[in-house]
N, C-alpha and C positions, 0 to 999 in steps of 0.2 A: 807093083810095090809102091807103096804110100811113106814118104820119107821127109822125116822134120827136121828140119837144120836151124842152130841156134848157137849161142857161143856168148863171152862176157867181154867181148872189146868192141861189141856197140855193132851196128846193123850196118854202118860202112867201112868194117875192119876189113882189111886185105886177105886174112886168115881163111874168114867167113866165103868171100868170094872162090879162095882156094879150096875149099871146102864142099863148094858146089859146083867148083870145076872136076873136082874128086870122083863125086856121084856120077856126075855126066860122063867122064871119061871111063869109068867104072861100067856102066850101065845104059848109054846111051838115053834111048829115049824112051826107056821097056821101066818108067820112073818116072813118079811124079812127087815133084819136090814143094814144100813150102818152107818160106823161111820165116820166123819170127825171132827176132834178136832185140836187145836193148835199144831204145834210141841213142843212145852214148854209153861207154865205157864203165862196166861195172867190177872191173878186174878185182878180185879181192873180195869179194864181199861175200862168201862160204854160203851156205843156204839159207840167204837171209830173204824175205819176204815182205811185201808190201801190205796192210791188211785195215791200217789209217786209212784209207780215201778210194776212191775210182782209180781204175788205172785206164791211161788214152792208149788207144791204140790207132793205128793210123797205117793206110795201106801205103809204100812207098814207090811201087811198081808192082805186076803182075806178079800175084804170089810171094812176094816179100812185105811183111809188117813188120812196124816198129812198137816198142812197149815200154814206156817209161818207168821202166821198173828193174824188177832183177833178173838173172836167167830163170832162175826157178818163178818165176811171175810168167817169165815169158811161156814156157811148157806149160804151165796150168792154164796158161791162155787161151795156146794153141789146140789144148785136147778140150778145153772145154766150147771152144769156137769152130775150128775145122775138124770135130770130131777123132775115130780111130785112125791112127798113121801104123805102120808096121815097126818104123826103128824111127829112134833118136838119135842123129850124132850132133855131138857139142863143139864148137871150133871151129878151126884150125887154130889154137890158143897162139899170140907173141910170144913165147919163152914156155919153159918146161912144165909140168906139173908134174912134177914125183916126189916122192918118201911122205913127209909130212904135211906139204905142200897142197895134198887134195883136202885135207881140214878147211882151208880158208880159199881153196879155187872154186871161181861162178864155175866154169866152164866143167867143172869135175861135176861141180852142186847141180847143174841141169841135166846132165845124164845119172845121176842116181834117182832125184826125182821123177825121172820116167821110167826110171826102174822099178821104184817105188808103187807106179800105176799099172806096174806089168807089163812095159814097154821097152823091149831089149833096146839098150843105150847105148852108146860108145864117144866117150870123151876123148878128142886128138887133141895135144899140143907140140911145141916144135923148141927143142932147146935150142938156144940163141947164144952165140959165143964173137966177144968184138973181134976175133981174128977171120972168123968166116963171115961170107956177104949175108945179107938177109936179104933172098927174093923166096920167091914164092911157087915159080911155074914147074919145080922138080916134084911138088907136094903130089897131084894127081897121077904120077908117075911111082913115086915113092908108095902111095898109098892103095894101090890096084888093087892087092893078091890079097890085103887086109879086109881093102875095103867089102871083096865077094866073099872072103871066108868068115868074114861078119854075118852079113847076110843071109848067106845061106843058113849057118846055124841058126839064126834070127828066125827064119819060118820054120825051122823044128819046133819052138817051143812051143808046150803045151800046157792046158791045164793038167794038175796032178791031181790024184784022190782026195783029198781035202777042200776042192776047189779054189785053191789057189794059182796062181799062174808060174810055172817053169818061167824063168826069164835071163838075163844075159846085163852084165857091168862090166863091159872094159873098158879101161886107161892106156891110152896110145901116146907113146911119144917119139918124134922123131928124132934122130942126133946132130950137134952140130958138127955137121961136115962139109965137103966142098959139094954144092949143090948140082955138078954135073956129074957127081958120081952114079951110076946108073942103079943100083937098089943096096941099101945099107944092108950087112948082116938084121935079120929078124930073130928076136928070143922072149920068149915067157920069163916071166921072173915076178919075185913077190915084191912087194911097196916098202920098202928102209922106214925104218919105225925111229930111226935116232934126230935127235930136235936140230936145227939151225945153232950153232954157234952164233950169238949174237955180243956183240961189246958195247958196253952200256955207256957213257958219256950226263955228268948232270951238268946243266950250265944253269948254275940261276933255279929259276922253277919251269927249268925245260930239258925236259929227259931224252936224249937222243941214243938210237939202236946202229949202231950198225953190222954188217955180214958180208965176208966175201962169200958169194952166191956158187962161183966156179969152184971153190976148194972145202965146199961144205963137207963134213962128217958123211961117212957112208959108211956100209958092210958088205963086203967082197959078198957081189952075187946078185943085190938088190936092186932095183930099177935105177937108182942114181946113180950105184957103180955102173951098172951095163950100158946107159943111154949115154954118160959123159964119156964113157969109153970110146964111141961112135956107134953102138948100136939101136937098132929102132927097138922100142920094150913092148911086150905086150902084157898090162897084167888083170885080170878077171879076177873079179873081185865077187866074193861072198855077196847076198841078202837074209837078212839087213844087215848095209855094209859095215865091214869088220876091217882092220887096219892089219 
């Protein structure tokens, strides 16, 4: 199995490393991994693309590139440079990506792009909360049983009668909880469709937003109620993706 790992907080994000400690510990050595991620930090910036200029790419160790561009630059990179891969996964994202939030996530934005090419994808992020630690080493632990029932469905997919490709969009997020908990409750659930609360502030000819992120609007059931509750969400999203 042929596996591309990518993500929006840059090619030396801790997430990223956990991400490919994931695979590894998931899979051993019956995988072969390449990674291609941003050279620096592209959080935020939804499926947006480079199409002005050349993009550099530059090897930064075995089988790890970097791409001065967006995630979705980097998967069109990747497939048009190392050729067919079998799955996508995007991440280990710094903080959550749920309800409305995959509108403006890279990390959401490169796993549907490879969706997009027919290439089952799967986007992890990891909600982050100031009362729990932030490491990292529970993630390949947390994400074992996900990461092989990915997978496996992953090489089911087929082409259908029309010649288009069967293929596979999930959105993964972990919960913040105490990270020596040995595996969070796992649940399916659909994407919260209600906006951010924002509070607006003018000063002058300077408009500021602000949100508490923790107490955001949710609907009993949705991925933001489930995952800030403490559980891991899983949700499989339609093509072409639908909210």
């Amino acid at each position: 199995m042929r596996v591309l790992l990518t993500n929006d907080d840059g090619i030396e994000a801790s997430g990223l490393l956990a991400l490919h400690e994931s695979v590894r510990h998931s899979f051993g050595d019956d995988v072969e991994i390449v990674v291609v991620a941003p050279d620096r930090g592209r959080s935020e910036c939804g499926h947006s693309v480079t199409t002005g200029r050349a993009l550099i790419v530059e090897q930064v160790r075995p089988d790890w590139f970097s791409v001065d561009g967006t995630p979705v630059d980097c998967v069109r990179a990747a497939l048009a440079l190392q050729g067919k891969c079998d799955v996508v996964i995007s991440g280990v994202n710094a903080g959550a990506n749920l309800g409305v939030d995959l509108l403006v996530s890279g990390t959401f934005a490169a796993a549907r792009e490879a969706a997009m090419h027919g290439v089952p994808a799967m986007a992890v992020s990891h909600y982050r909360h100031p009362d729990i630690p932030k490491t990292w080493d529970h993630v390949p632990i947390w994400m074992a049983a996900t990461m092989k029932e990915f997978c496996a469905k992953a090489s089911s997919c087929h082409a259908v009668a029309d010649g288009s490709t069967a293929t596979m969009l999930w959105n993964v997020n972990l919960p913040a909880i105490l990270p020596e908990t040995r595996l969070p409750p796992l649940v399916r659930c659909r994407v919260d469709t209600r906006p951010m609360v924002r509070q607006a502030a003018l000063d002058g000819r300077h408009l500021h937003f602000a949100s508490d992120f923790h107490a955001r609007p949710r609907d009993s059931g949705s991925d933001v109620d489930r995952c800030f509750g403490g559980e891991m969400t899983i949700t499989e999203l339609p093509l072409p993706f639908q909210m």
